[in-house]
C-alpha atoms as a printed R data frame, in Angstrom:
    type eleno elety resid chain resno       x       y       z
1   ATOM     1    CA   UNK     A     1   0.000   0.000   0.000
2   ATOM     2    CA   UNK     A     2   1.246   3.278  -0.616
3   ATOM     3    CA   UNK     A     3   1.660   5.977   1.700
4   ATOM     4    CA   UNK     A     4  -0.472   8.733  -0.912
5   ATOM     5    CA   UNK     A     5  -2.506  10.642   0.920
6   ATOM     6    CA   UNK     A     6  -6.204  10.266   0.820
7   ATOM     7    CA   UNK     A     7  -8.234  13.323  -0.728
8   ATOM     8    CA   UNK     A     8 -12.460  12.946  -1.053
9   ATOM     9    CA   UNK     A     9 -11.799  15.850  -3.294
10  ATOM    10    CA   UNK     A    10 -10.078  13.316  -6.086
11  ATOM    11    CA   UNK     A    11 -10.711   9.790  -5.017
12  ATOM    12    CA   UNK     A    12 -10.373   7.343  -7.880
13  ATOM    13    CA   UNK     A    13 -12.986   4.502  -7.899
14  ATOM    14    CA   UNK     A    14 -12.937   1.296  -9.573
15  ATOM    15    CA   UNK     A    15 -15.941  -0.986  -9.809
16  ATOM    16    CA   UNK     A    16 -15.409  -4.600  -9.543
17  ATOM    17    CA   UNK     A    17 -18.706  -6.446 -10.933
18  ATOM    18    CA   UNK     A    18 -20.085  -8.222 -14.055
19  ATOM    19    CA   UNK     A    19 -20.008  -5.424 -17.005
20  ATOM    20    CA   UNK     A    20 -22.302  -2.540 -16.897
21  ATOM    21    CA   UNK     A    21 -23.557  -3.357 -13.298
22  ATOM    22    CA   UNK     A    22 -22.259   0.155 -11.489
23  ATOM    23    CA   UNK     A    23 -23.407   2.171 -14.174
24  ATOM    24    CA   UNK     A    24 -26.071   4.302 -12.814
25  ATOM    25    CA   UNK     A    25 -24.314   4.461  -9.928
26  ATOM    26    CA   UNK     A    26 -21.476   7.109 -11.376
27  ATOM    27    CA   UNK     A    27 -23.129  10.520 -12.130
28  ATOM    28    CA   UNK     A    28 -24.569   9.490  -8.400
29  ATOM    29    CA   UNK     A    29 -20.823   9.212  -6.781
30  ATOM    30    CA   UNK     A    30 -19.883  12.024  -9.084
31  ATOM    31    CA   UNK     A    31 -22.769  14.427  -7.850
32  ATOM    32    CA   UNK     A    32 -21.606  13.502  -3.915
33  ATOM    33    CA   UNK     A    33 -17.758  13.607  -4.568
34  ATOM    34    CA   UNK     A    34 -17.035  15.963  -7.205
35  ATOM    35    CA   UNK     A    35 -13.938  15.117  -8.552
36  ATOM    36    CA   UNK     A    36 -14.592  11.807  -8.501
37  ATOM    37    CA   UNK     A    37 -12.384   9.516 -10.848
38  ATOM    38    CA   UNK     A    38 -14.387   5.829 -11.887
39  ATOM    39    CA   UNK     A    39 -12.764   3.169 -13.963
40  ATOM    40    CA   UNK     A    40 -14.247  -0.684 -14.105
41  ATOM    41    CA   UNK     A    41 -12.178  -3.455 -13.486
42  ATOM    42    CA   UNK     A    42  -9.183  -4.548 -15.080
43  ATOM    43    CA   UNK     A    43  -8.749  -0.911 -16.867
44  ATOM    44    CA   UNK     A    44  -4.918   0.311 -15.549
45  ATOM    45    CA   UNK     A    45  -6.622   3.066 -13.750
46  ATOM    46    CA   UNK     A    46  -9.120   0.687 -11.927
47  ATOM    47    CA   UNK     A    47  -5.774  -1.309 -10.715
48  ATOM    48    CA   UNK     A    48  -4.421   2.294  -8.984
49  ATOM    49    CA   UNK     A    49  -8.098   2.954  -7.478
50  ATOM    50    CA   UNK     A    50  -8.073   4.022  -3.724
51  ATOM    51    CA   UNK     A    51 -11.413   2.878  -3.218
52  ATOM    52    CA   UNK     A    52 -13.010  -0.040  -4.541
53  ATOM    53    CA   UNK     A    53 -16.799  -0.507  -5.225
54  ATOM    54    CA   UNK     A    54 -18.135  -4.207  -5.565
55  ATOM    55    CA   UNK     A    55 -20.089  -7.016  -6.106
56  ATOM    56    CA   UNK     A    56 -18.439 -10.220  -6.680
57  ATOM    57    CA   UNK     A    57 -15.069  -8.851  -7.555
58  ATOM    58    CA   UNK     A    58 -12.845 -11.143  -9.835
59  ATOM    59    CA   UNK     A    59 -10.505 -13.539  -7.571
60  ATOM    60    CA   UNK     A    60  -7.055 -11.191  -6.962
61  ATOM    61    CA   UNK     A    61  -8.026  -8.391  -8.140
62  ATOM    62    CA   UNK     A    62  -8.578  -6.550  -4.660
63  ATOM    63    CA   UNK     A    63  -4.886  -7.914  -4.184
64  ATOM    64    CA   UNK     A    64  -3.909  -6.636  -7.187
65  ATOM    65    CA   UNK     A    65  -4.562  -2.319  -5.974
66  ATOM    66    CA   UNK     A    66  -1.180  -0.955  -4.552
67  ATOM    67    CA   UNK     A    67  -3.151   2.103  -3.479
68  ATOM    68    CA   UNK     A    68  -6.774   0.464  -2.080
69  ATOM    69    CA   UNK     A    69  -7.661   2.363   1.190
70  ATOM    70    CA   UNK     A    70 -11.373   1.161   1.442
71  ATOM    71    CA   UNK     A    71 -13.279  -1.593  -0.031
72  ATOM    72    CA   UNK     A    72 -17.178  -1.289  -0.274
73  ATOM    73    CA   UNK     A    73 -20.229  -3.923  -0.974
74  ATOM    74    CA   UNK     A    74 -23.344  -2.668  -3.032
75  ATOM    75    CA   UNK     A    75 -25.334  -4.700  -0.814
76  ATOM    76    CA   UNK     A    76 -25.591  -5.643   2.845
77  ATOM    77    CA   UNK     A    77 -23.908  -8.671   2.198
78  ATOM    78    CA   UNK     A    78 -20.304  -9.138   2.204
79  ATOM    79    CA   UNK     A    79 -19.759 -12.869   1.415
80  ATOM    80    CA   UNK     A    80 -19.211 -12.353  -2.563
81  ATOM    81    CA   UNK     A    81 -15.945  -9.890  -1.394
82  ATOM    82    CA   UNK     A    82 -14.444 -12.749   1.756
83  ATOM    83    CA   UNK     A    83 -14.618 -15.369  -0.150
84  ATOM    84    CA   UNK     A    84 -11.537 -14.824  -1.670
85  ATOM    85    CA   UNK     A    85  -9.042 -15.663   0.475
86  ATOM    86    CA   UNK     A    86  -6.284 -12.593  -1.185
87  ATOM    87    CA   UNK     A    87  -8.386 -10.113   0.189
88  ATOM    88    CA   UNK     A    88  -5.880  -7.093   1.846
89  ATOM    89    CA   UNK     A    89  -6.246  -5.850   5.233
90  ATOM    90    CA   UNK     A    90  -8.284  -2.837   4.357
91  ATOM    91    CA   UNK     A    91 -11.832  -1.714   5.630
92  ATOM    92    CA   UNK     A    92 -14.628  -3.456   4.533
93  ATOM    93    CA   UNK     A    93 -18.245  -1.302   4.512
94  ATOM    94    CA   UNK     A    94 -21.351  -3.002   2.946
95  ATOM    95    CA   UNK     A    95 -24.651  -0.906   2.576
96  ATOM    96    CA   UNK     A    96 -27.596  -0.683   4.851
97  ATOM    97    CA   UNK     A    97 -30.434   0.519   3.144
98  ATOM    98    CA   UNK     A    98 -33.483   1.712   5.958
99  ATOM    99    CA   UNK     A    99 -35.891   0.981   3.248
100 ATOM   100    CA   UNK     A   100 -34.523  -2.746   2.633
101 ATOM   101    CA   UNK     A   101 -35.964  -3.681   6.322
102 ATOM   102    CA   UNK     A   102 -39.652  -1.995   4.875
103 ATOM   103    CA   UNK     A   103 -39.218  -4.044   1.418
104 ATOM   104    CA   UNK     A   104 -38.266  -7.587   3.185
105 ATOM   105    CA   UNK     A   105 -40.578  -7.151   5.852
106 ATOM   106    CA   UNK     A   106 -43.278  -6.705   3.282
107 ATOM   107    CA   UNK     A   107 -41.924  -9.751   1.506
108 ATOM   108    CA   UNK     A   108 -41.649 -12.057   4.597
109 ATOM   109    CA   UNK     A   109 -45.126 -11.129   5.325
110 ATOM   110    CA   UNK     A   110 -46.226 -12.008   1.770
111 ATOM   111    CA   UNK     A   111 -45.000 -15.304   1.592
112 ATOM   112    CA   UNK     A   112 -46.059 -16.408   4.911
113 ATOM   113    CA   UNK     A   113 -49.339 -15.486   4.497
114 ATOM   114    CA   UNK     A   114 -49.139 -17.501   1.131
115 ATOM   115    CA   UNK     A   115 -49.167 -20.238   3.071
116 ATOM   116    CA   UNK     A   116 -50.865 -19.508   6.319
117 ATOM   117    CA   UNK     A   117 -54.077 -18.676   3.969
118 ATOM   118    CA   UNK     A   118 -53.475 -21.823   1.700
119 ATOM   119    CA   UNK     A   119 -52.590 -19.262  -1.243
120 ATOM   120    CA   UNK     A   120 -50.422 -21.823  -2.264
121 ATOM   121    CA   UNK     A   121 -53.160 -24.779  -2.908
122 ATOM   122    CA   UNK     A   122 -55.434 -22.184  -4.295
123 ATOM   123    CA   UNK     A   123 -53.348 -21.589  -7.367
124 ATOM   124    CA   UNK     A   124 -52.491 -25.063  -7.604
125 ATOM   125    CA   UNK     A   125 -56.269 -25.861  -7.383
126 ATOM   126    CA   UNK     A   126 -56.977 -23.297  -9.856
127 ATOM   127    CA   UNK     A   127 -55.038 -24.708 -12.692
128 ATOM   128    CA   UNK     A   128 -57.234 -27.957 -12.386
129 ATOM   129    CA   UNK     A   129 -60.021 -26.166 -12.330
130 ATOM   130    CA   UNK     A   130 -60.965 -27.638  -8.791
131 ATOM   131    CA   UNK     A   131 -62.623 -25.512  -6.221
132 ATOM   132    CA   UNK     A   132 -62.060 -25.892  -2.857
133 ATOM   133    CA   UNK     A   133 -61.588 -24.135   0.291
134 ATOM   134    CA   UNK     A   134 -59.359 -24.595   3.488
135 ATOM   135    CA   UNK     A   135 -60.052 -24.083   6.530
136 ATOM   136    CA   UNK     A   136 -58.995 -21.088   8.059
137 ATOM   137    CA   UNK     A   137 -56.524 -20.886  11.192
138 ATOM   138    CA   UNK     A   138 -55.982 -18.247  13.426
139 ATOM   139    CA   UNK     A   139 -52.529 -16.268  13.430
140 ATOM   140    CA   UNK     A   140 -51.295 -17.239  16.223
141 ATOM   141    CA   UNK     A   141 -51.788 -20.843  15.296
142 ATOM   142    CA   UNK     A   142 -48.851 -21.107  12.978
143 ATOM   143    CA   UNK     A   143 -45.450 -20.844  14.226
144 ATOM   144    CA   UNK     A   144 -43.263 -18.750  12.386
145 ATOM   145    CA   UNK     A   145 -39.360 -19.673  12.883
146 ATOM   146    CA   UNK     A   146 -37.240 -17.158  11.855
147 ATOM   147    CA   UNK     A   147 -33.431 -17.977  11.492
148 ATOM   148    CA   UNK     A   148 -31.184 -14.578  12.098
149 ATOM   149    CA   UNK     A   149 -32.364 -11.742  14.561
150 ATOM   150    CA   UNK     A   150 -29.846  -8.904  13.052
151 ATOM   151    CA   UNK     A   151 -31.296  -5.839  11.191
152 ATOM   152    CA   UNK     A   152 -33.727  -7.503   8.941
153 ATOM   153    CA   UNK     A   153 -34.995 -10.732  11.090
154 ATOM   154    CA   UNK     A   154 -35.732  -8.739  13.849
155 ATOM   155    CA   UNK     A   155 -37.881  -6.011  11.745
156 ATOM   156    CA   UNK     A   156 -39.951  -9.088  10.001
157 ATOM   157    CA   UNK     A   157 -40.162 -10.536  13.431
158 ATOM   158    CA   UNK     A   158 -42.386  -7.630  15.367
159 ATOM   159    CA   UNK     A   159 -44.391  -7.307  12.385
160 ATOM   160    CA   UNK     A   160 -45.768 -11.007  12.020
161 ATOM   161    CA   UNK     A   161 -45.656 -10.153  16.130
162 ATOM   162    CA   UNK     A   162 -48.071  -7.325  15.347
163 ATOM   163    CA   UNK     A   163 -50.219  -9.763  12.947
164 ATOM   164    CA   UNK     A   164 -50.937 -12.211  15.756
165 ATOM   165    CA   UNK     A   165 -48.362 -14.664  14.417
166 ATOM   166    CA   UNK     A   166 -47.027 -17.057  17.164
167 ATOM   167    CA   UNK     A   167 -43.028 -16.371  16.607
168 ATOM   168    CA   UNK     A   168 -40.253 -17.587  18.202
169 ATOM   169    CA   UNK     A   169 -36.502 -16.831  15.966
170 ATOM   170    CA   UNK     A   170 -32.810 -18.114  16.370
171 ATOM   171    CA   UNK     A   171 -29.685 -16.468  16.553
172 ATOM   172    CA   UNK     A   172 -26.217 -17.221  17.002
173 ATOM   173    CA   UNK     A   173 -25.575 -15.191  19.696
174 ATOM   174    CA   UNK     A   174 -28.292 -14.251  22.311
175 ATOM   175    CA   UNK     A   175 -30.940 -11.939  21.622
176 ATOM   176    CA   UNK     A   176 -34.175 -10.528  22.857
177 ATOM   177    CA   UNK     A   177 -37.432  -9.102  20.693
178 ATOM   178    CA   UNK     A   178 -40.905  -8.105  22.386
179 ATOM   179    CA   UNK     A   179 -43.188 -11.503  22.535
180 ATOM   180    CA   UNK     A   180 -40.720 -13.443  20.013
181 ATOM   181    CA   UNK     A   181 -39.686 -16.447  21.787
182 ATOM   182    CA   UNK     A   182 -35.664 -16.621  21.308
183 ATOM   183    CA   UNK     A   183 -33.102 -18.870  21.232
184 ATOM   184    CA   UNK     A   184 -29.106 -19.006  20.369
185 ATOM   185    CA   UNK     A   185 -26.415 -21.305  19.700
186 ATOM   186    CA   UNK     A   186 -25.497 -24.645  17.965
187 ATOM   187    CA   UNK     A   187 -27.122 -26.713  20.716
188 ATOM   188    CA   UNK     A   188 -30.358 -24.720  20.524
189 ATOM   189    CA   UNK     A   189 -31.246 -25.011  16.751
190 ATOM   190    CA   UNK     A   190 -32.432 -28.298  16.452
191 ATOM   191    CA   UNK     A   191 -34.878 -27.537  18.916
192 ATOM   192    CA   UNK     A   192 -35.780 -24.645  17.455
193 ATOM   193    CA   UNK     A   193 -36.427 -26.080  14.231
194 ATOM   194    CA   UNK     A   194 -38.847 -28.696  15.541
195 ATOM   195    CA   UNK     A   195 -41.454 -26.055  16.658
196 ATOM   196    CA   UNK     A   196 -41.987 -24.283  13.264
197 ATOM   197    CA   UNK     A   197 -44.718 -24.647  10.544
198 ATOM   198    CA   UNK     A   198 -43.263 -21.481   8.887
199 ATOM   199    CA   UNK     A   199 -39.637 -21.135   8.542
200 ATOM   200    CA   UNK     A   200 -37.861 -17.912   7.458
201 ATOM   201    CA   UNK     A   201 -33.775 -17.792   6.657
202 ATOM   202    CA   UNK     A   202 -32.613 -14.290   7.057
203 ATOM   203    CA   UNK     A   203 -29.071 -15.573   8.417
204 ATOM   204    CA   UNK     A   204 -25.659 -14.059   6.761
205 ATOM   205    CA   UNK     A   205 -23.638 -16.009   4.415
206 ATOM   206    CA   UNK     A   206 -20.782 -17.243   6.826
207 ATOM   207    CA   UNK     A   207 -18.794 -20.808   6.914
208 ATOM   208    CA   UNK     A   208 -21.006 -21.411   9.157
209 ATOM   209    CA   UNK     A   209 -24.490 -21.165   7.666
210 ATOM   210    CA   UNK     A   210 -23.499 -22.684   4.460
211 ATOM   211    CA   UNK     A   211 -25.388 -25.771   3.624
212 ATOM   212    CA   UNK     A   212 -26.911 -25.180   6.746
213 ATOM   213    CA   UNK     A   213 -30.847 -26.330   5.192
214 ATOM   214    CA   UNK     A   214 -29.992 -29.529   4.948
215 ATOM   215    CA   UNK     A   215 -31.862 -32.498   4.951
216 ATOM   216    CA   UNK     A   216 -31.121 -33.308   8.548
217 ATOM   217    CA   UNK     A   217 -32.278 -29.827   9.786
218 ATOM   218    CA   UNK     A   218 -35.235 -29.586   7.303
219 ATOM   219    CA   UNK     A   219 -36.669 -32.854   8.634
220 ATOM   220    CA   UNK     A   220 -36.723 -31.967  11.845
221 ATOM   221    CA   UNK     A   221 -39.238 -28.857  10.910
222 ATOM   222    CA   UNK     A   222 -42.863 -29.935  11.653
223 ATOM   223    CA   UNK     A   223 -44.704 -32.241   9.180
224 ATOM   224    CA   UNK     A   224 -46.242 -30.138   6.383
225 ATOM   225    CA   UNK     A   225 -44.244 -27.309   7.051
226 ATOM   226    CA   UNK     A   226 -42.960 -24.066   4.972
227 ATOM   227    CA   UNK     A   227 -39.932 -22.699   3.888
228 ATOM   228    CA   UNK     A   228 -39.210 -19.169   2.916
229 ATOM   229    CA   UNK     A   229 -35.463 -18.443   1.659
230 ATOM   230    CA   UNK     A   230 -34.298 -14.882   1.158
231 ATOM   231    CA   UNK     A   231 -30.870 -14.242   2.934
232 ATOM   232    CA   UNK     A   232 -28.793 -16.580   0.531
233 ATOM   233    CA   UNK     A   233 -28.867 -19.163  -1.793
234 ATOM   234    CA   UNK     A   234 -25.799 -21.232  -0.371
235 ATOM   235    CA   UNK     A   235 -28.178 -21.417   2.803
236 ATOM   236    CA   UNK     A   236 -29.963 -24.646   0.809
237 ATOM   237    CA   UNK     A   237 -28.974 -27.527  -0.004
238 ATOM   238    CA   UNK     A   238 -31.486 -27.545  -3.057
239 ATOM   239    CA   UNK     A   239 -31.483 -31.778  -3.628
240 ATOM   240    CA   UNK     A   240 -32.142 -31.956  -0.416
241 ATOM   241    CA   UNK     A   241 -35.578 -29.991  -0.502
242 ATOM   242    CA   UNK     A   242 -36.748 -31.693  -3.280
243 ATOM   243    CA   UNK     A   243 -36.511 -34.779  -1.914
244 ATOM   244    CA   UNK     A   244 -38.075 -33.453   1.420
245 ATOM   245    CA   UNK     A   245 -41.058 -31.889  -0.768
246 ATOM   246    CA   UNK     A   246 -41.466 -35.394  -2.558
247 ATOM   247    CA   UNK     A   247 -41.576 -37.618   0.649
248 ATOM   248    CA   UNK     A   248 -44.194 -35.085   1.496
249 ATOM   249    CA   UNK     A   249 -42.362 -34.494   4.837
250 ATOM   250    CA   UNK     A   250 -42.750 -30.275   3.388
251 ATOM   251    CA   UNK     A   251 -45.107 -28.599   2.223
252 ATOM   252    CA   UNK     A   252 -43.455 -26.333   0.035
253 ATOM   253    CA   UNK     A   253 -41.268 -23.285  -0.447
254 ATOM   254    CA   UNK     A   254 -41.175 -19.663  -1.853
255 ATOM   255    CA   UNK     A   255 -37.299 -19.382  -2.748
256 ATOM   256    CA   UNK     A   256 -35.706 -15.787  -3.791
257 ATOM   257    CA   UNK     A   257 -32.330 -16.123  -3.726
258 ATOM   258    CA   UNK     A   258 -30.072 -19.549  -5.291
259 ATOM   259    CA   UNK     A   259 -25.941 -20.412  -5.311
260 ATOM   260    CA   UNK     A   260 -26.133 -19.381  -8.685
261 ATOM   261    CA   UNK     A   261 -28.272 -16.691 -10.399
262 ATOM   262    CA   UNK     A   262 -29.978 -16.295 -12.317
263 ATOM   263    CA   UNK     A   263 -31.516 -19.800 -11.843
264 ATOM   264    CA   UNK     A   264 -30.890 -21.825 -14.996
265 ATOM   265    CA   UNK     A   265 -34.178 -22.244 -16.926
266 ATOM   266    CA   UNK     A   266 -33.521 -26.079 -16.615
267 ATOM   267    CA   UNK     A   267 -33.111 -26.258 -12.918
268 ATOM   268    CA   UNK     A   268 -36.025 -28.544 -11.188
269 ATOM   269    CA   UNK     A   269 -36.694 -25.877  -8.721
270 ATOM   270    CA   UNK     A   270 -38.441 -24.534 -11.603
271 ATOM   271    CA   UNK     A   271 -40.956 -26.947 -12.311
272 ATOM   272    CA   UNK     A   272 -41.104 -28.694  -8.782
273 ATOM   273    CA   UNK     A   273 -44.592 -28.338  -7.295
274 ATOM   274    CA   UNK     A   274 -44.978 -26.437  -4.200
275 ATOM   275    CA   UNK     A   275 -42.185 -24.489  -4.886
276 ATOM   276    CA   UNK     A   276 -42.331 -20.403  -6.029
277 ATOM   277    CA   UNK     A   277 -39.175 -19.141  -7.007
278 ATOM   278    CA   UNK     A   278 -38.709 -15.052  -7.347
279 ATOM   279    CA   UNK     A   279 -35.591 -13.411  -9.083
280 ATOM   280    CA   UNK     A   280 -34.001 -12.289  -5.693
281 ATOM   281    CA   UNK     A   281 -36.724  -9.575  -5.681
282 ATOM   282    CA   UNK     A   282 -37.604  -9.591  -1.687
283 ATOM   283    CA   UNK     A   283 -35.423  -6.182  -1.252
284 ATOM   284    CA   UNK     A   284 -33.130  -4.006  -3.597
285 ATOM   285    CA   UNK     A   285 -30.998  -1.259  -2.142
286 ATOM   286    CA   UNK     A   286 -31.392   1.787  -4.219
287 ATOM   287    CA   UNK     A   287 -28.571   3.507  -6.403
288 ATOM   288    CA   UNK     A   288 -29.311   6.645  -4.361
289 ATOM   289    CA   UNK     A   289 -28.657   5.256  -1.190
290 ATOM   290    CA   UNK     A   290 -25.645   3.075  -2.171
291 ATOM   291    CA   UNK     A   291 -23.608   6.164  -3.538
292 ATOM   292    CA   UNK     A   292 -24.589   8.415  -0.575
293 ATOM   293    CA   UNK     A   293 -23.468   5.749   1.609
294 ATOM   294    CA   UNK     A   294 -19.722   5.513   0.178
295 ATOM   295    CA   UNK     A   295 -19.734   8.965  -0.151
296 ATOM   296    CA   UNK     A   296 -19.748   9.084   3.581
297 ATOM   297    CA   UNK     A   297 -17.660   6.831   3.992
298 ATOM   298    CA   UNK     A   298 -15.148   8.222   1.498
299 ATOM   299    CA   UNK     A   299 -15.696  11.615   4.094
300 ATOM   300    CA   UNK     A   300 -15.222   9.586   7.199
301 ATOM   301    CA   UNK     A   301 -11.981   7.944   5.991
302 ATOM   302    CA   UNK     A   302 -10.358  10.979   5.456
303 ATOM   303    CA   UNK     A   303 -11.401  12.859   8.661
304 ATOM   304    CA   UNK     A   304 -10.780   9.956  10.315
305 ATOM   305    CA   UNK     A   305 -13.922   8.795  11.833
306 ATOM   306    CA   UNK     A   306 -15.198   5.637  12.251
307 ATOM   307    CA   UNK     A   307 -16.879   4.413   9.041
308 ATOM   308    CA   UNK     A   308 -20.986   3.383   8.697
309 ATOM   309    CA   UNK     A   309 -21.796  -0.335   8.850
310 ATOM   310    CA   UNK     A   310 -18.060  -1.631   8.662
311 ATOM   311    CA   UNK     A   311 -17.623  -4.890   8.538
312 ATOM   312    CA   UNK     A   312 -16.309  -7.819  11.209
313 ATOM   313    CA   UNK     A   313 -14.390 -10.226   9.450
314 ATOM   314    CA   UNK     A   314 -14.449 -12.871  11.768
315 ATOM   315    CA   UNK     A   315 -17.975 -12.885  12.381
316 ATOM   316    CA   UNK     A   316 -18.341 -12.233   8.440
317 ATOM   317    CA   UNK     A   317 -20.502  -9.100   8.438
C-alpha cells in the first residue's frame, strides 16, 4: 500500500462487478464527490483505485490495488468480497439501506401469508379447475421460525408479532425481541427447528451457515411445514428440498435467492410443485442510497472517523 494521501476531493474509484452493473451508480458518486475519478475493473486506472466498489469482484483483483484504502459492498452482504481468500487488510463497509428492512418485511409477510391462507393450494387448485376451500386458522396458530435476529430478522419478526403470528426466531448469539420467543447457539437449533410450521432464513452467508438447510435440519421442521429463503442461496442444499417436498415431509417453499443466479431455466426448482421461485426480488438497495453511503464513507476515511456499517471479518458481516 502506498503511503499517498487520501483526498475525497479526487478519489479514484474502480468498480469490480459483471459489465455494466455500477453504471447508474457514477453521475450518483460524481454528484456527492465531485472530482470523482471511476474506472471498471481490469482498466490500468481501476488497478491504482483508492477505493473499490463491488459485487463479486474477480478472484485477486482486490490484491492486485497498490493504493486500495477502502473496499465497499453494493449490498448488505459481504460474502461475494471474503470469499476470496487474497483479500488485503483494508476496511470493509457493505450498505444498509433503511428501506430494505420496509421491502423484506413486506416480503416475509407475503410469503407467509401464502401459506398460512393456503394461497399456495389455491393456485395449484386453480389450474385444475378444482374448487375448494381450506379451513382457516388463526394467526397465532402457525409458528413462524425465523433464522437470524440482526437488522432484517428482527424487523420481520415484530411485524408477524403485530399480525398475531405465534413467533419464536434463532440467533447465534443471544438476543431478545418483544413476545418473540428466542433462542441461540449450535445446541439450541435443532430444537428450534422442531417447533416451526413457517420457517424464514434471514441468516448471513458465513462458513457457518453454508449448507446449513440440509436435509437433517429440514426434517426436523414440523410435518407439512414451509420454507421461505431470502438471505442466501448457499443457505440450501437444493437436492435436499426436493426430496423433502417429494416424501411429502414439506409442504413447500417460496425461494428468492439460489448459489447461482440467475436460476438456470432447466433447474427442477423450476418446475417442482410447491415451490415459487422469485428473481431475488424480496429487497433491492437503491442507487441513491448506495452512492450516498460511500460517499460518507469516502468523508469519514479521510477525517478519520469511524466508518458506517463496517464490517467484522471474523464474524463475516
Amino acid at each position: 500500500m502506498t503511503d499517498r494521501a487520501l483526498d475525497d476531493s479526487v478519489i479514484s474509484v474502480a468498480f469490480l462487478s459483471s459489465p455494466g452493473l455500477m453504471d447508474p451508480l457514477v453521475p450518483l458518486l460524481q454528484r456527492e464527490l465531485p472530482g470523482v475519478t471511476c474506472a471498471s475493473w481490469p482498466e490500468p486506472a481501476a488497478r491504482e483505485a483508492e477505493l473499490a466498489v463491488c459485487w463479486k469482484p474477480p478472484a485477486g483483483a482486490l490484491a492486485a490495488m497498490p493504493n486500495l484504502k477502502l473496499i465497499h459492498s453494493i449490498a448488505a452482504g459481504v460474502d461475494n468480497i471474503l470469499s476470496d481468500p487474497t483479500v488485503p487488510d483494508r476496511p470493509i463497509c457493505r450498505i444498509v439501506d433503511p428501506d430494505l428492512s420496509v421491502a423484506m418485511t413486506e416480503f416475509v409477510l407475503w410469503s407467509t401469508l401464502y401459506f398460512h391462507r393456503d394461497f399456495d393450494r389455491a393456485v395449484a387448485n386453480a389450474r385444475s379447475g378444482i374448487w375448494r376451500r381450506y379451513d382457516q386458522r388463526a394467526p397465532q396458530d402457525t409458528q413462524v421460525g425465523i433464522l437470524g435476529l440482526g437488522e432484517l430478522g428482527t424487523a420481520a419478526a415484530r411485524r408477524l408479532v403485530d399480525l398475531g403470528f405465534s413467533v419464536r426466531a434463532w440467533s447465534r448469539s443471544p438476543k431478545t425481541v418483544a413476545g418473540v420467543a428466542t433462542s441461540s447457539g449450535s445446541a439450541a437449533l435443532d430444537a428450534f427447528l422442531g417447533d416451526v410450521d413457517i420457517l424464514v432464513s434471514l441468516l448471513p452467508l458465513t462458513p457457518e451457515t453454508v449448507g446449513l438447510l440440509n436435509a437433517e435440519r429440514l426434517s426436523r421442521l414440523r410435518h407439512g411445514a414451509a420454507l421461505i429463503l431470502c438471505s442466501r442461496g448457499e443457505h440450501l442444499v437444493a437436492d435436499d428440498l426436493i426430496a423433502l417436498l417429494r416424501k411429502g415431509h414439506l409442504r413447500g417453499a417460496v425461494l428468492d435467492v439460489f448459489e447461482r443466479e440467475p436460476l438456470a431455466a432447466d433447474h427442477p426448482l423450476w418446475r417442482e410443485p410447491g415451490v415459487l421461485v422469485t428473481p431475488h426480488m424480496a429487497a433491492i438497495a437503491s442507487w441513491s442510497v448506495i452512492a450516498q453511503q460511500i460517499a460518507e464513507n469516502v468523508r469519514r476515511l479521510v477525517r478519520g472517523e469511524p466508518l458506517l456499517n463496517a464490517v467484522d471479518r471474523t464474524r463475516g458481516y
